[in-house]
N, C-alpha and C positions, 0 to 999 in steps of 0.2 A: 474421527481421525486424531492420530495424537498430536498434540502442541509442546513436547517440552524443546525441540531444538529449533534454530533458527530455519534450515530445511523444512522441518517438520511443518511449520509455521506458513511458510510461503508457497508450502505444498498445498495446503488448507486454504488459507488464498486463493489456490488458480481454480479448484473444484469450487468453490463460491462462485468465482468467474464464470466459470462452464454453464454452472446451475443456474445461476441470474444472470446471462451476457446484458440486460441493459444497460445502459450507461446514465440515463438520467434517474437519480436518484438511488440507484442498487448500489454507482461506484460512487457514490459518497458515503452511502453505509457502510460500504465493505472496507473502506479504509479507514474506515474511525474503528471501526471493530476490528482491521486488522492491528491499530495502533494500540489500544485496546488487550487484545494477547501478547503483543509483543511489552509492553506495557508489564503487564502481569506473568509473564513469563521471563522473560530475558532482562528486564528493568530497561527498558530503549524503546523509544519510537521512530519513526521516521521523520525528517526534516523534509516534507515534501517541495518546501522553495528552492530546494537546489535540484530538483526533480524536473526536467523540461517537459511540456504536455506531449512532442513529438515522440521522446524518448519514453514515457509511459506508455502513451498509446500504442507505440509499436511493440515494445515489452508485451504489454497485455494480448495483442492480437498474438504474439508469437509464443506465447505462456502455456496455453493446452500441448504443445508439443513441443516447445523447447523452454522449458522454465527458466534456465542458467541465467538469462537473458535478465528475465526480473528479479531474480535471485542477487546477482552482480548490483544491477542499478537499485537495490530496497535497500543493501546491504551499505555498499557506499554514503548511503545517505541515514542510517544509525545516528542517531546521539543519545546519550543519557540524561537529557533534560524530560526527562518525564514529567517533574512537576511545574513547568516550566507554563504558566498559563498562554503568553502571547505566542508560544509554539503550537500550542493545542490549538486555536485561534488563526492563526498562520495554515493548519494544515486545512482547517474548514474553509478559507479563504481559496486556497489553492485547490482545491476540492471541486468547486466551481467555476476557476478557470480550466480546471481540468476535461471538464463537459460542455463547456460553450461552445456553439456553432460557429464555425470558421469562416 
C-alpha cells in the first residue's frame, strides 16, 4: 500500500488494524511503526498524550469503516518533534495506557 500522503498513511494504519485487531502488544507495534512512516515520510509523528484512550479506542473500533474518525483525531495531534526523545518515550508510555484493563 502506498505511504507517501497523510491519507495514504492512516489508510495503512487501519488494514494493520483489520489484520492484527489484538490489542495487547500488536497496538503498541503498530503505533510506533505508524510513528515511524509518518516519521520518514511526512517528518511528523504523533503526540499521543493529547490522544484520550476513550477517543482512540472508539476511533480504532470505528476505523474499518469509517476512518475520517482516526484520521481527524491522528491528524490533530501532529507535531514536528521528530527528534524530540521524551516524545518518542511519552508515546511508548501512553502506549500502555492505552491497552490497560479498565
Amino acid at each position: 500500500m502506498p505511504e507517501t500522503t497523510f491519507d495514504e498513511i492512516v489508510n495503512k494504519y487501519v488494514e494493520m488494524n483489520i489484520a492484527h485487531p489484538f490489542m495487547e502488544c500488536n497496538g503498541r507495534t503498530t503505533r510506533i511503526w505508524l510513528d515511524l512512516i509518518l516519521k520518514k515520510r511526512l517528518k511528523k509523528c504523533v503526540d499521543w498524550s493529547i490522544i484520550s484512550k476513550q477517543d482512540y479506542m472508539n476511533a480504532m473500533m470505528l476505523s474499518p469503516t469509517k476512518s475520517s474518525v482516526l484520521q481527524s483525531l491522528l491528524e490533530k495531534a501532529l507535531t514536528t518533534k521528530i527528534n524530540d526523545r521524551e516524545m518518542f518515550i511519552k508515546g511508548i508510555d501512553y502506549s500502555y495506557y492505552y491497552e490497560e484493563n479498565d
